[in-house]
N, CA, C and O atoms as a GROMACS GRO file, in nm:
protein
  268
    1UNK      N    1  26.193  16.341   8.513
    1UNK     CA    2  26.164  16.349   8.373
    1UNK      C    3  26.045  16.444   8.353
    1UNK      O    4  25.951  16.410   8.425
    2UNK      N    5  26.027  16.524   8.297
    2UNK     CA    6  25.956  16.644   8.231
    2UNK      C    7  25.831  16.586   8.098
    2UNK      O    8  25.857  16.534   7.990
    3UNK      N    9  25.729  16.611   8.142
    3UNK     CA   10  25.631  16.525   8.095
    3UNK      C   11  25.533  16.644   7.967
    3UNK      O   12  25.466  16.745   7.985
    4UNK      N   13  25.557  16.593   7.886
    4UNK     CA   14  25.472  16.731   7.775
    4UNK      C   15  25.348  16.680   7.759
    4UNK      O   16  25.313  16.563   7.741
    5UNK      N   17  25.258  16.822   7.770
    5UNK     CA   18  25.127  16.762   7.711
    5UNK      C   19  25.109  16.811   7.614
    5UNK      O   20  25.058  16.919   7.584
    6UNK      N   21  25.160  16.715   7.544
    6UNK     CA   22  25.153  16.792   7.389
    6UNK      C   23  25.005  16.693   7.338
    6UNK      O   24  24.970  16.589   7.394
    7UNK      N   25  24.917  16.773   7.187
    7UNK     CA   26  24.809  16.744   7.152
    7UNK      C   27  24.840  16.621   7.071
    7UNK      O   28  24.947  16.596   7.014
    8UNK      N   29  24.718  16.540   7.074
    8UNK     CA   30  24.773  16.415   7.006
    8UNK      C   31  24.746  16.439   6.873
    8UNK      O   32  24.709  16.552   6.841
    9UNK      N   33  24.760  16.345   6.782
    9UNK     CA   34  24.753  16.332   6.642
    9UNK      C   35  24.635  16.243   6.591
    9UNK      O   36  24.608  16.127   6.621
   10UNK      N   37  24.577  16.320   6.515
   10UNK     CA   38  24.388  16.290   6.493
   10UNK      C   39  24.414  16.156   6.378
   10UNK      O   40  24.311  16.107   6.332
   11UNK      N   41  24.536  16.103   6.337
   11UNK     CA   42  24.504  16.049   6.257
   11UNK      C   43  24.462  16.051   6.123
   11UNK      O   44  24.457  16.165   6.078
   12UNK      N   45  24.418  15.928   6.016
   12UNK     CA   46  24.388  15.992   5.901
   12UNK      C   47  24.259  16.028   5.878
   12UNK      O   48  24.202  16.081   5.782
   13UNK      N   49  24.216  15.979   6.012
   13UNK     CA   50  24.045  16.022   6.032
   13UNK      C   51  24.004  16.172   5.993
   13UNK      O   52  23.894  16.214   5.956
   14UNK      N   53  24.120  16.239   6.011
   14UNK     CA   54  24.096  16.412   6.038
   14UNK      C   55  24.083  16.435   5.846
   14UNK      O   56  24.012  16.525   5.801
   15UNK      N   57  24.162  16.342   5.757
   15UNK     CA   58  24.138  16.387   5.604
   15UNK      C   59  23.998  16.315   5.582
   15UNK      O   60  23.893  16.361   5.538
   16UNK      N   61  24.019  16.230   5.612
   16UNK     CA   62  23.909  16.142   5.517
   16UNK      C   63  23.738  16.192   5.574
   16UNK      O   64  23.688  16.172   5.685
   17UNK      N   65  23.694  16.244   5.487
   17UNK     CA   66  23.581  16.257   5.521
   17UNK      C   67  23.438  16.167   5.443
   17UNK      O   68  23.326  16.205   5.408
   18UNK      N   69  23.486  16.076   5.440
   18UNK     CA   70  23.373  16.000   5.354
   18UNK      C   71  23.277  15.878   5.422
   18UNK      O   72  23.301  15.800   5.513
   19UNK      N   73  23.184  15.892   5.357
   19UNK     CA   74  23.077  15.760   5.451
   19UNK      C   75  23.105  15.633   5.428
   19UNK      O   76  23.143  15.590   5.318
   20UNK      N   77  23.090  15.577   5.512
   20UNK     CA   78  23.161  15.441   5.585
   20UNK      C   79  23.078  15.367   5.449
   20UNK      O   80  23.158  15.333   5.362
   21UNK      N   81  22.973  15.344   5.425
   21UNK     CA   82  22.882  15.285   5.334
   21UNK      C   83  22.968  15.283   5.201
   21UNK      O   84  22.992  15.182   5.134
   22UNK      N   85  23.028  15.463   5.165
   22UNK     CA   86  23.056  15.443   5.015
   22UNK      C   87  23.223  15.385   5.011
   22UNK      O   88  23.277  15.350   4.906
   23UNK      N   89  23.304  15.385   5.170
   23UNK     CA   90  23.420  15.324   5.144
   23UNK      C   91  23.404  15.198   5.121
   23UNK      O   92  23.460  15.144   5.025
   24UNK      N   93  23.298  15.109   5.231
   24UNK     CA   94  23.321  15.003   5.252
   24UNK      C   95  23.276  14.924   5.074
   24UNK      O   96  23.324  14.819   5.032
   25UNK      N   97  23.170  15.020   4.993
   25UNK     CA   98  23.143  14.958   4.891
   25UNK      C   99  23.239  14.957   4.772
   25UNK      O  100  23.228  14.879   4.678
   26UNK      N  101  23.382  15.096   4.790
   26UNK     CA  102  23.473  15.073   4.743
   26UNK      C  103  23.550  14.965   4.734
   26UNK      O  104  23.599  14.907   4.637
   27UNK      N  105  23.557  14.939   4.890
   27UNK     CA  106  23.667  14.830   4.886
   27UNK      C  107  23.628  14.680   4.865
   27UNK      O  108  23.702  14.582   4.857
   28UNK      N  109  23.450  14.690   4.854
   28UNK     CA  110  23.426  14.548   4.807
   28UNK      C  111  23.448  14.567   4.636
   28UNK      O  112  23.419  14.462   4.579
   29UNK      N  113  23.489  14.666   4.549
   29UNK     CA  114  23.475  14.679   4.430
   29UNK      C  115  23.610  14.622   4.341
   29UNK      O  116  23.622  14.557   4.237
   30UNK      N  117  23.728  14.697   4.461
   30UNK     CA  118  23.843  14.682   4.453
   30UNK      C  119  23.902  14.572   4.478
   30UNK      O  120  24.019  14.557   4.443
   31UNK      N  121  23.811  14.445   4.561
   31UNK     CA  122  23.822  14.331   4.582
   31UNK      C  123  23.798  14.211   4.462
   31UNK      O  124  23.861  14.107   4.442
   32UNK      N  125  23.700  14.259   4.402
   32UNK     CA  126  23.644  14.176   4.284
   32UNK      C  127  23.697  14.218   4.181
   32UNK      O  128  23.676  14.160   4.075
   33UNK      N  129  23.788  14.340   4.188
   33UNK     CA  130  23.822  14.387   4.046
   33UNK      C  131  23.963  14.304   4.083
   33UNK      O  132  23.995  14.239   3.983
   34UNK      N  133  24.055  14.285   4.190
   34UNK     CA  134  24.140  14.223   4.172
   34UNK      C  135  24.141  14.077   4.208
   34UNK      O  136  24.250  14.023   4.220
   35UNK      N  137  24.042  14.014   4.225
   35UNK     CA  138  23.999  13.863   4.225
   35UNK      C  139  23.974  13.833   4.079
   35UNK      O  140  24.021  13.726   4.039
   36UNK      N  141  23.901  13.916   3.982
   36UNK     CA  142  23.872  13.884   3.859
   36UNK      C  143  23.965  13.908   3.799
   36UNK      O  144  23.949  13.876   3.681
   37UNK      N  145  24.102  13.970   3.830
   37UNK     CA  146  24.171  14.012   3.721
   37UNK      C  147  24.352  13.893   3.749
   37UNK      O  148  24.444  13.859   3.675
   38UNK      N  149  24.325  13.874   3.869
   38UNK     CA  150  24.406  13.805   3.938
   38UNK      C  151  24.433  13.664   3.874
   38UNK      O  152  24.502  13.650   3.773
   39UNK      N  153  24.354  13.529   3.964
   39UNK     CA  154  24.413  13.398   3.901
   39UNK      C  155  24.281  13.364   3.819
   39UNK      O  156  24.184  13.440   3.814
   40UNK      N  157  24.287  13.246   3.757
   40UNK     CA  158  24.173  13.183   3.627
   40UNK      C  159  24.049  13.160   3.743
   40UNK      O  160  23.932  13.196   3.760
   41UNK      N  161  24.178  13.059   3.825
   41UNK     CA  162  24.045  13.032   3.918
   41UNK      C  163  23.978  13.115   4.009
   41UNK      O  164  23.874  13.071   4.060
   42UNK      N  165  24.025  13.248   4.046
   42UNK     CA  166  23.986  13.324   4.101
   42UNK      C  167  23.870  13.416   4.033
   42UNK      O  168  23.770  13.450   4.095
   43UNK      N  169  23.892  13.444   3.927
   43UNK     CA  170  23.815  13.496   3.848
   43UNK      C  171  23.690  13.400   3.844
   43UNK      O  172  23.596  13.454   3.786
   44UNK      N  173  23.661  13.272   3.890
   44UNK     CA  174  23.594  13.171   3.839
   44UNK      C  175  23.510  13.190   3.999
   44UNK      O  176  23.390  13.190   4.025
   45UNK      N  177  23.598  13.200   4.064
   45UNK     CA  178  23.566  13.183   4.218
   45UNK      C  179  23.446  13.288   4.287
   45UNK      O  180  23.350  13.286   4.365
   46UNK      N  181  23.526  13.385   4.194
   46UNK     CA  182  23.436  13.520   4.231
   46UNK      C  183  23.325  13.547   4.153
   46UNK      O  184  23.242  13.630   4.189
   47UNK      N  185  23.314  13.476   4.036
   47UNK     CA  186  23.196  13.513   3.911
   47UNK      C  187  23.096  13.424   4.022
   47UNK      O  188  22.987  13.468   4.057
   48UNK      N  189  23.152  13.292   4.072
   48UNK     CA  190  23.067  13.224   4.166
   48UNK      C  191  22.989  13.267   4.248
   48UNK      O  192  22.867  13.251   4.251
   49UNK      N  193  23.056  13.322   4.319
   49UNK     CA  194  23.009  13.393   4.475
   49UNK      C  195  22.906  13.524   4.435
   49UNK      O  196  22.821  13.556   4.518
   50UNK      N  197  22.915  13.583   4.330
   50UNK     CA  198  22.849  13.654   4.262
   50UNK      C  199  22.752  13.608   4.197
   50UNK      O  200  22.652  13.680   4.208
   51UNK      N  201  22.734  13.493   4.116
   51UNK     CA  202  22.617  13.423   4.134
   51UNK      C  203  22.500  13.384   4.235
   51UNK      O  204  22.382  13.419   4.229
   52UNK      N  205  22.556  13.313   4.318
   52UNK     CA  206  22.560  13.290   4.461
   52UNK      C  207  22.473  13.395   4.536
   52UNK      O  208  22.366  13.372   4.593
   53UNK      N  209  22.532  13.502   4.527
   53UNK     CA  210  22.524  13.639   4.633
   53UNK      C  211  22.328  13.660   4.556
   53UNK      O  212  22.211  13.657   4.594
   54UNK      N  213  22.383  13.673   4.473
   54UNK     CA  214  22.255  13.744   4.340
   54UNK      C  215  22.152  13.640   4.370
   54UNK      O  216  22.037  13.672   4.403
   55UNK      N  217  22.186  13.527   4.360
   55UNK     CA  218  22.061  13.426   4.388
   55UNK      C  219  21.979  13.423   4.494
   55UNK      O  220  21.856  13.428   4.491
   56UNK      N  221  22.056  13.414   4.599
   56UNK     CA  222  22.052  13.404   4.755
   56UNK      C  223  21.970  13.581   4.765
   56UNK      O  224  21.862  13.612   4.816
   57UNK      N  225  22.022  13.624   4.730
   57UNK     CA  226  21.946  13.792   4.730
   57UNK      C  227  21.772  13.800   4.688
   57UNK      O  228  21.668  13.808   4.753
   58UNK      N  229  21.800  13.794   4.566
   58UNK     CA  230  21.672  13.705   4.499
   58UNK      C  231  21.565  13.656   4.505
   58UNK      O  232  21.458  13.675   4.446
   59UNK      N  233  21.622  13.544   4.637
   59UNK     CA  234  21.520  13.408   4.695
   59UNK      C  235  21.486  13.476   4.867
   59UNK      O  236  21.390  13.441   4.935
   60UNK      N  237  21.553  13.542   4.895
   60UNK     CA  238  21.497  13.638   5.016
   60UNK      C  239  21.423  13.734   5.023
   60UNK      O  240  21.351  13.756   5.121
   61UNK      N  241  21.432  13.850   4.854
   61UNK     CA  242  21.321  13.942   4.846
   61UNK      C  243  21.222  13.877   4.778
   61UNK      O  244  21.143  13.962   4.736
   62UNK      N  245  21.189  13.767   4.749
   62UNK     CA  246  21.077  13.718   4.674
   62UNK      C  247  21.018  13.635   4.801
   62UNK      O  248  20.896  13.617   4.800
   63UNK      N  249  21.083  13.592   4.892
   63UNK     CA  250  21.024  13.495   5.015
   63UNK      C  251  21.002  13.575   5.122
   63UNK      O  252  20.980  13.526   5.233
   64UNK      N  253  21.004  13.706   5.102
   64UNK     CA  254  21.025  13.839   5.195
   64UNK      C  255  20.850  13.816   5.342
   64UNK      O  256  20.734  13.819   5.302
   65UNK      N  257  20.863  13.809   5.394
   65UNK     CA  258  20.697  13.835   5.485
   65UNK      C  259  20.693  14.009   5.463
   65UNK      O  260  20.778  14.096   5.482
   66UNK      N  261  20.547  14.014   5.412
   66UNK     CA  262  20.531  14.199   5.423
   66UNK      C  263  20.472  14.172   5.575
   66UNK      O  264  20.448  14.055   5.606
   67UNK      N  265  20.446  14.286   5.679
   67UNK     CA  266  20.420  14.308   5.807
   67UNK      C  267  20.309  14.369   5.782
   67UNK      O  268  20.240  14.413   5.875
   0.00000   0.00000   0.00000
């Protein structure tokens, strides 16, 4: 059997040129836009966790130790 070395295929890595930071904050955007738009309780679920997130955020830069 006759073996090719043919070049491999880069994937979609080779289009996408964007930073990992601004996808990953896409796809948390795209997450909440279809959790909120999705079920009652989901929408309820996620206003939560968004509460939650914001609070918890909040109570860590205000309890912060400066060095």
């Amino acid at each position: 059997m006759k073996q090719h070395d043919t070049e491999r295929h880069p994937g979609p890595w080779r289009v996408m040129k964007v930073d990992s930071e601004f996808a990953g904050l896409l796809l948390a955007v795209a997450f909440l836009v279809m959790g909120a738009v999705g079920l009652d309780i989901g929408k309820w679920f996620v206003l939560g966790a968004l509460v939650l997130g914001v609070g918890v955020a909040l109570l860590l830069r205000l309890t912060r130790k400066s060095d």
